[in-house]
ROVOMI-585598 format. One record per residue: residue number from 1; x, y, z of N, C-alpha, C in turn. Coordinates in nm, 2 decimals, always signed. Each point is the difference from the previous one (the first is absolute). Layout:
NODE,NUM,X,Y,Z,X,Y,Z,X,Y,Z
...
END
This chain:
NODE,1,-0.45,-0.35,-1.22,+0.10,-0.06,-0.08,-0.06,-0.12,-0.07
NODE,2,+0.00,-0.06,-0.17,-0.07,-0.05,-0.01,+0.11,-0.10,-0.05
NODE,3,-0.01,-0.14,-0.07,+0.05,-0.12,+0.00,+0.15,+0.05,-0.09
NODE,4,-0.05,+0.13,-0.10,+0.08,+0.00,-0.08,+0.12,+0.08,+0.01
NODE,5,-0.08,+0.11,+0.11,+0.12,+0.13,+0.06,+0.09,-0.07,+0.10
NODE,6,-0.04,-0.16,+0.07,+0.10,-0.05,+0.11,+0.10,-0.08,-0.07
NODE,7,-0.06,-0.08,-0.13,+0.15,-0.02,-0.10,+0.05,+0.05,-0.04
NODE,8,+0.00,+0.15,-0.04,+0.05,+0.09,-0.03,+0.16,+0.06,+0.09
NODE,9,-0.10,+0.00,+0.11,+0.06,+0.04,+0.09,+0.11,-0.08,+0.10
NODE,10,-0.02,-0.15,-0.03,+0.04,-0.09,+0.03,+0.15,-0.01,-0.09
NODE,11,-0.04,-0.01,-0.10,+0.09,+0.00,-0.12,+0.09,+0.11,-0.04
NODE,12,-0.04,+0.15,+0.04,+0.08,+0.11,+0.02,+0.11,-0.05,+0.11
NODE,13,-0.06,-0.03,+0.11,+0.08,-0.01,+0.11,+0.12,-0.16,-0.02
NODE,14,-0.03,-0.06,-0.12,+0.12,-0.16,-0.01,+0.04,+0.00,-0.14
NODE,15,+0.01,+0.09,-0.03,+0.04,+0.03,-0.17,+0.08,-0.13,-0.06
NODE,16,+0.04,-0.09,+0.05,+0.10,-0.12,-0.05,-0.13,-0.08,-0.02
NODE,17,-0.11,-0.01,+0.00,-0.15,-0.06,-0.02,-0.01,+0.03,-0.09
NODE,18,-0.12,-0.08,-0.09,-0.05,+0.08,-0.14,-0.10,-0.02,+0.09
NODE,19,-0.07,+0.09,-0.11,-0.15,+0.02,+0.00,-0.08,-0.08,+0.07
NODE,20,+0.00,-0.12,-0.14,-0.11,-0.11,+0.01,+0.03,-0.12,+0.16
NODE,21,+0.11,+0.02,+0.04,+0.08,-0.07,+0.09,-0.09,+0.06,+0.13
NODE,22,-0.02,+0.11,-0.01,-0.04,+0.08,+0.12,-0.19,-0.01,+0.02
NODE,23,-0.04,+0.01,-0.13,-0.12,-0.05,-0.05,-0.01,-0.15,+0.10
NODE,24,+0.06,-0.12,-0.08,-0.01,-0.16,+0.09,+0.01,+0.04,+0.16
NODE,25,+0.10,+0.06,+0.01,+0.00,+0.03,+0.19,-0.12,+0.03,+0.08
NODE,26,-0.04,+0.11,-0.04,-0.08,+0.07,+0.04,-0.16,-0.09,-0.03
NODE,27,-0.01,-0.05,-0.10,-0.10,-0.10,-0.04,+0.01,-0.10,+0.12
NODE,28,+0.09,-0.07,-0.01,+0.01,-0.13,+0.07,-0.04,+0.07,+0.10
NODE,29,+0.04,+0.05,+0.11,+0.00,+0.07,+0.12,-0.16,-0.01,+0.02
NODE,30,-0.08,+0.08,-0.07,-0.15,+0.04,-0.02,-0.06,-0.17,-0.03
NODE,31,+0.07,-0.01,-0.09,-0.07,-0.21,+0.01,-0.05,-0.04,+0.09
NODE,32,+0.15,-0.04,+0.09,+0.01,-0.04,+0.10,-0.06,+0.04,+0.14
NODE,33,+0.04,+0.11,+0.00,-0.12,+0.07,+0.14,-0.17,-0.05,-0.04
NODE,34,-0.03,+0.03,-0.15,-0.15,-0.03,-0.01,+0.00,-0.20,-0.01
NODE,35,+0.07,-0.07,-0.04,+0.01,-0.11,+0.04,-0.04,-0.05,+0.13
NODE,36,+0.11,+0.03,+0.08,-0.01,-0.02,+0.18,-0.12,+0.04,+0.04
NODE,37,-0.08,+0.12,+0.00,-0.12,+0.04,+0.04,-0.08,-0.12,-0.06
NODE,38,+0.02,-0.03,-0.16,-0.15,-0.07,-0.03,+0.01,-0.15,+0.09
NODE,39,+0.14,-0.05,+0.07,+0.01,-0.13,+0.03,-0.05,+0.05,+0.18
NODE,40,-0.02,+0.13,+0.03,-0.03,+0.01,+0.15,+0.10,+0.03,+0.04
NODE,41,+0.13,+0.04,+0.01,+0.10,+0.03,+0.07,-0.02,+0.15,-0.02
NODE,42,+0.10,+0.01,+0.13,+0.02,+0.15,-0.01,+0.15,+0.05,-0.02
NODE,43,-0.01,+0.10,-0.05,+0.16,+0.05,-0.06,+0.11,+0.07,+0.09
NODE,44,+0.06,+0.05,+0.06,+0.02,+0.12,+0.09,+0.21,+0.05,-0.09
NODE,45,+0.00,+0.11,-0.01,+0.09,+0.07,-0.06,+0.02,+0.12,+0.12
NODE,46,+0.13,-0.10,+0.08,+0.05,+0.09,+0.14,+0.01,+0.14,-0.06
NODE,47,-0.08,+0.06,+0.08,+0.05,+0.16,-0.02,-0.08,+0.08,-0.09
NODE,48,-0.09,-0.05,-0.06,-0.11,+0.01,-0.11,-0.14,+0.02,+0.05
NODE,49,-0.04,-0.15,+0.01,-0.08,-0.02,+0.05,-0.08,-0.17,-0.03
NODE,50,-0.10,-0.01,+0.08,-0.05,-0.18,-0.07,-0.13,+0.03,-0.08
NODE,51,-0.02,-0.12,-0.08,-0.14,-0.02,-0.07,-0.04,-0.14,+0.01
NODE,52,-0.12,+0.02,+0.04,-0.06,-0.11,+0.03,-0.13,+0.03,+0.00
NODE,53,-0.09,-0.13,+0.00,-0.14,+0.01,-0.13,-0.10,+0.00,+0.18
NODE,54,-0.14,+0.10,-0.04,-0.10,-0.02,+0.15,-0.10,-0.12,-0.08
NODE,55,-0.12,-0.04,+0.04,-0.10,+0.00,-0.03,-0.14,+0.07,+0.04
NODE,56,-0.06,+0.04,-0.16,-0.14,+0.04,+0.11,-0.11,-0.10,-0.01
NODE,57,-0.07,-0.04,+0.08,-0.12,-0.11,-0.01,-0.12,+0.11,-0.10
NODE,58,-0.02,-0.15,-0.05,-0.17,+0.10,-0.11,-0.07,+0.01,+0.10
NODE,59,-0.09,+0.11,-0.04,-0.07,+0.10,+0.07,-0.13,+0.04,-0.09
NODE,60,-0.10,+0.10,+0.09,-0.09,+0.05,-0.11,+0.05,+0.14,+0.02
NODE,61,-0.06,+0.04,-0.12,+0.07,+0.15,-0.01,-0.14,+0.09,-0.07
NODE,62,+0.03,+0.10,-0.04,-0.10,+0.08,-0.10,+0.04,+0.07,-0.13
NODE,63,-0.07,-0.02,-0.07,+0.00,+0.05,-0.09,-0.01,+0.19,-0.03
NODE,64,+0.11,+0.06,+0.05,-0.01,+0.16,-0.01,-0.13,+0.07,-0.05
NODE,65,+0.00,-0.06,-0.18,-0.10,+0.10,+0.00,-0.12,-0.08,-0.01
NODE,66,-0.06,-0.11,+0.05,-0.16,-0.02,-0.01,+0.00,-0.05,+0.13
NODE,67,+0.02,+0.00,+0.06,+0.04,-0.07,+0.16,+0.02,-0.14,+0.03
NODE,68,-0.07,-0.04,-0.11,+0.00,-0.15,-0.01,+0.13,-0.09,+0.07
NODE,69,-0.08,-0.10,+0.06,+0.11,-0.10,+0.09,+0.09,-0.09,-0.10
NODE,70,+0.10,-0.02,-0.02,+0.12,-0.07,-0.09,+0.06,-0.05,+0.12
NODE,71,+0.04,-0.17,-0.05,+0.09,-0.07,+0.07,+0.13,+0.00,-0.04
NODE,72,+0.08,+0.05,+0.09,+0.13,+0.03,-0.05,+0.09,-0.13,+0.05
NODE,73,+0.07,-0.08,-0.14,+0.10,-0.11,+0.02,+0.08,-0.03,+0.09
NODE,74,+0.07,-0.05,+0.11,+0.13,-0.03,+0.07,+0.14,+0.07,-0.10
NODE,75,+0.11,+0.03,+0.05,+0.05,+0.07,-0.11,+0.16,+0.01,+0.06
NODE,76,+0.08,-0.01,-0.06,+0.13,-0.01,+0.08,+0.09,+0.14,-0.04
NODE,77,+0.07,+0.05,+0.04,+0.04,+0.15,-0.02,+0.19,+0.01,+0.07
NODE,78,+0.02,+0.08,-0.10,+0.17,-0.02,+0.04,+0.01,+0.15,+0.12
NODE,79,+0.13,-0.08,+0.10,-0.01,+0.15,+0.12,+0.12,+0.04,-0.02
NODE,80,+0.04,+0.15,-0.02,+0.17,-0.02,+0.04,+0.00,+0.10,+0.14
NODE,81,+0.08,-0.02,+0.09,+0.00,+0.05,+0.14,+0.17,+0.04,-0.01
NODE,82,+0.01,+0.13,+0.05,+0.12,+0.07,-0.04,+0.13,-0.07,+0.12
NODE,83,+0.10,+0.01,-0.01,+0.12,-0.02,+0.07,+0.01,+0.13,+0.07
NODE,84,+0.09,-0.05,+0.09,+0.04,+0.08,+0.12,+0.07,+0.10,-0.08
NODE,85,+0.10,-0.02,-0.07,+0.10,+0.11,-0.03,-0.08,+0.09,-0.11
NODE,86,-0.09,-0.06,-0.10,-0.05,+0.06,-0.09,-0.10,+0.12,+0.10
NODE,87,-0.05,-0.06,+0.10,-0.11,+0.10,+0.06,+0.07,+0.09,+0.05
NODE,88,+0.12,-0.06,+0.02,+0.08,+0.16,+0.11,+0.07,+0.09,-0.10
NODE,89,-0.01,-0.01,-0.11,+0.07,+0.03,-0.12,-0.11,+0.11,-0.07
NODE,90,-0.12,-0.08,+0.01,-0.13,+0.09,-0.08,-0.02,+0.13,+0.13
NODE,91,+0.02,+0.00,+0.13,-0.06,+0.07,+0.07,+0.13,+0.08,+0.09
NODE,92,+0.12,+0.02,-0.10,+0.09,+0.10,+0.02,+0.08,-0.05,+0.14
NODE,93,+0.03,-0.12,+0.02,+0.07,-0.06,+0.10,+0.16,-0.04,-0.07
NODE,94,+0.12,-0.03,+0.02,+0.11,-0.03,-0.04,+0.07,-0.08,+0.10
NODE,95,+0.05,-0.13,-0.04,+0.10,+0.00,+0.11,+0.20,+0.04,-0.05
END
């Protein structure tokens, strides 16, 4: 599903919304989760799942195709780790 089929779909589903209204929502939402991560927090959406950022320390690495040694940067990277209900939900569980 991509940013524009969940407004869509979002918007099918609250018809008293316009459009653009559902557009700000869904934006703000996306803001804000990427906000929180860039300040170091982590997010958690009971029932969903959380996101929160790892780090990897720089390293040396290789270059695939000449083999050559490259130092690869410190680098920070977003995690999301699923919720309990969503996992029992993907893997045919109900309560």
């Amino acid at each position: 599903m991509t940013k524009s089929e969940l407004i869509l779909k979002i918007g099918q589903m609250n018809p008293h919304l316009y459009h653009r209204d559902v557009e700000r929502i869904v934006g703000a939402i996306f803001e804000e989760i990427t906000t929180a991560l860039a300040r170091g927090d982590r997010v958690e959406l009971r029932g969903f799942g959380a996101f929160s950022i790892k780090q990897r320390e720089a390293r040396v690495g290789r270059n695939p195709r000449t083999g050559d040694t490259v130092s690869v940067a410190r680098k920070v990277i977003p995690f999301f780790k699923t919720g309990k209900q969503l996992r029992e939900r993907l893997n045919g569980k109900t309560e």
